[in-house]
C-alpha positions as CSV (number, residue, x, y, z in Angstrom):
1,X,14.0,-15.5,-46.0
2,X,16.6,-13.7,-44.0
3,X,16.3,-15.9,-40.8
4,X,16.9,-19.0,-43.5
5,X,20.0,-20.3,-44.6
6,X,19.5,-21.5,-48.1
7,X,22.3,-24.4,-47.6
8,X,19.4,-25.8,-45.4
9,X,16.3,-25.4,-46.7
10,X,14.1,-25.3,-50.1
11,X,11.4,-22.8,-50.5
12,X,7.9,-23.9,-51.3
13,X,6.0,-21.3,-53.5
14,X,2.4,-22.1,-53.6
15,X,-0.1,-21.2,-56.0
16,X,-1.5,-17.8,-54.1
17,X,2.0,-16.5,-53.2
18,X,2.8,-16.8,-56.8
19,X,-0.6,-15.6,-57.9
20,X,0.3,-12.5,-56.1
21,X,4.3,-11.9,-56.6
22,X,5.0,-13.7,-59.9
23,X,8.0,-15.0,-61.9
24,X,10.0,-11.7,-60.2
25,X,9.1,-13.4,-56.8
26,X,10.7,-17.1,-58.5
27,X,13.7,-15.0,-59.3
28,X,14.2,-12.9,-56.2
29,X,14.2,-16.5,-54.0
30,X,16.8,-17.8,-56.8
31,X,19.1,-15.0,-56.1
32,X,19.2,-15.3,-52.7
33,X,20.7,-19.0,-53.2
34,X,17.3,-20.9,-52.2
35,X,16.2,-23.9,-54.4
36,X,12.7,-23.4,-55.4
37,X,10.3,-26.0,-54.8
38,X,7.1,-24.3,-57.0
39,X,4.0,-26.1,-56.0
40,X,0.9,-25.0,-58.8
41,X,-0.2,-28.6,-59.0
42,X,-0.7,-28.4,-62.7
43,X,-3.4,-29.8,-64.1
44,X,-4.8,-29.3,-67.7
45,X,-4.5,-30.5,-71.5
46,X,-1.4,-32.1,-72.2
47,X,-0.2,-28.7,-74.4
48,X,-1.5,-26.6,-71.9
49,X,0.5,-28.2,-69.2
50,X,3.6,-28.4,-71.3
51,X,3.7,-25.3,-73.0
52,X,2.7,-23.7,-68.7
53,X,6.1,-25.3,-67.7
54,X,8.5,-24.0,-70.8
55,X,6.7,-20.4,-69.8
56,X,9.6,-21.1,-66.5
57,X,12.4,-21.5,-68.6
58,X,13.7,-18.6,-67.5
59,X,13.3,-19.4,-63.9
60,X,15.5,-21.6,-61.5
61,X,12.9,-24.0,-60.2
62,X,14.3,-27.2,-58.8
63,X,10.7,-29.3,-58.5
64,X,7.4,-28.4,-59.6
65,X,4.3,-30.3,-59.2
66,X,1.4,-31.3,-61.8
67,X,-1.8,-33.7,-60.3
68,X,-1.5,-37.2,-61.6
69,X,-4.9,-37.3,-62.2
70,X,-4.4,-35.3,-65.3
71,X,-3.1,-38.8,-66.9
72,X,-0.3,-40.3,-69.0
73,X,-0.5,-37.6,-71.8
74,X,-0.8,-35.0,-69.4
75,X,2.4,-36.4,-67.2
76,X,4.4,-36.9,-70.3
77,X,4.2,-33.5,-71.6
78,X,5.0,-31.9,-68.2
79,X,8.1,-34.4,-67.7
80,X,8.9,-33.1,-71.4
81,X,8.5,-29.6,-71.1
82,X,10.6,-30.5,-67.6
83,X,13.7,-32.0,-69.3
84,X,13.8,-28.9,-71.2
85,X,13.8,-26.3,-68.5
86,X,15.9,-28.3,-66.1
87,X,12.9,-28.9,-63.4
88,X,12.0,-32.2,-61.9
89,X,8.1,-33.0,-62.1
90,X,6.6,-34.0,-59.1
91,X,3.2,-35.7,-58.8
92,X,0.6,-34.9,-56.8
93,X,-2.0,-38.2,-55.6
94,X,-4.9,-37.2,-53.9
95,X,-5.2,-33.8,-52.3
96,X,-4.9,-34.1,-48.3
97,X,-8.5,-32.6,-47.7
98,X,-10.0,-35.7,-49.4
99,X,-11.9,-38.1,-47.1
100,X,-13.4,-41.4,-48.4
101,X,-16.3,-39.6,-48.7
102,X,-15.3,-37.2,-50.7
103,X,-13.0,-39.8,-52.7
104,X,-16.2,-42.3,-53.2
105,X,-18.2,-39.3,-55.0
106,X,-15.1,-37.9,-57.3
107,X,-13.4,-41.7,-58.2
108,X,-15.9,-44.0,-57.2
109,X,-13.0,-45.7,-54.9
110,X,-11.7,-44.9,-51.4
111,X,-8.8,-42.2,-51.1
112,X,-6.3,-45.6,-50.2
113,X,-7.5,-47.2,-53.6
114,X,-7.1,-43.9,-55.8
115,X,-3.5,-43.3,-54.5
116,X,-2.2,-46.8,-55.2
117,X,-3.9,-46.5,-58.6
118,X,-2.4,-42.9,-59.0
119,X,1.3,-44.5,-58.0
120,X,0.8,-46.9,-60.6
121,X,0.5,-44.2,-63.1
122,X,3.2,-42.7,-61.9
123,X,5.4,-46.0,-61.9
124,X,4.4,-46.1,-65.5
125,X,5.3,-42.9,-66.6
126,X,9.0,-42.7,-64.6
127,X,7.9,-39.1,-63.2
128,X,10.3,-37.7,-60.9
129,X,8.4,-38.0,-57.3
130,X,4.9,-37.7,-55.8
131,X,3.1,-36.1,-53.1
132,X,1.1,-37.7,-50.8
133,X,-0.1,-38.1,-47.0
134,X,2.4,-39.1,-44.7
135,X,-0.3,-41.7,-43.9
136,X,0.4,-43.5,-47.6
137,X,4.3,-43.4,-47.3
138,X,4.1,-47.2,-47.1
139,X,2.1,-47.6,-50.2
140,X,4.5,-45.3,-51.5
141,X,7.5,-47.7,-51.1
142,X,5.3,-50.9,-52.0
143,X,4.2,-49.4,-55.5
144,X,7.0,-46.9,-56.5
145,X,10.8,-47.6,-57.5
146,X,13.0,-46.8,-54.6
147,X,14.8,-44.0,-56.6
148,X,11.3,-42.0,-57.1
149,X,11.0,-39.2,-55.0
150,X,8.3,-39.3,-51.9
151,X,7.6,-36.0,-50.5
152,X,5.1,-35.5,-47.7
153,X,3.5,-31.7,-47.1
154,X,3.0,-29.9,-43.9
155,X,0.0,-30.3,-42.2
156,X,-2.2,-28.1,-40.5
157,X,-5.7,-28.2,-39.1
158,X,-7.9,-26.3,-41.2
């Protein structure tokens, strides 16, 4: 974090650096000016969700992601529990390690097909943003209102 300028950049705090450092880590990066983008993909119960996100009320956490597939009940309580902590709730479609293959077995539907009905959910529900593929950007802007946030991740070969 010292070679960044936080005027620039976010940071993106995934599940196993915060598995590892914690809420002190979430408030170290806040104190050194950086927006926090927390990405622990929620996905449980609807309470469970929403009561996970008020546990960051005392955290400065700018976006924080929850899977769409966790449903309507699921996304309203984590945009809820969001409006109270000051967070935007981003979406996540379909994880980027999915082939059709793997999509066909889980949703009985190719990955294209499970994103557009994912972005329809999250049309429905007025969520803050998604996360997808690059690769889906334009069934991003043919499904979702302009003003909804898009994000793409980094990708690496694995």
């Amino acid at each position: 974090m010292d070679q960044l300028n936080p005027e620039l950049c976010k940071v993106k705090i995934g599940s196993v650096v915060f598995n590892a450092l914690g809420k002190d880590f979430l408030r170290l990066v806040d104190q050194r000016g950086f927006k926090i983008f927390l990405d622990l993909k929620l996905h449980d119960i609807p309470n469970t969700v929403h009561e996970t996100i008020l546990g960051f009320e005392d955290c400065s956490i700018e976006l924080l992601t929850i899977h769409l597939s966790g449903g309507k009940k699921m996304i309203t309580a984590a945009m809820a529990a969001g409006k109270i902590i000051k967070t935007k709730i981003i979406g996540v479609s379909v994880l980027t390690s999915l082939n059709d293959e793997d999509s066909t077995a889980l949703f009985q539907s190719t990955t294209q097909s499970q994103v557009a009905r994912l972005f329809k959910l999250a049309n429905e529900t007025g969520i803050d943003g998604i996360v997808c593929s690059p690769l889906e950007l334009d069934l991003a802007a043919n499904i979702l209102s302009p003003e909804m946030l898009k994000i793409t991740p980094g990708i690496r070969d694995i």
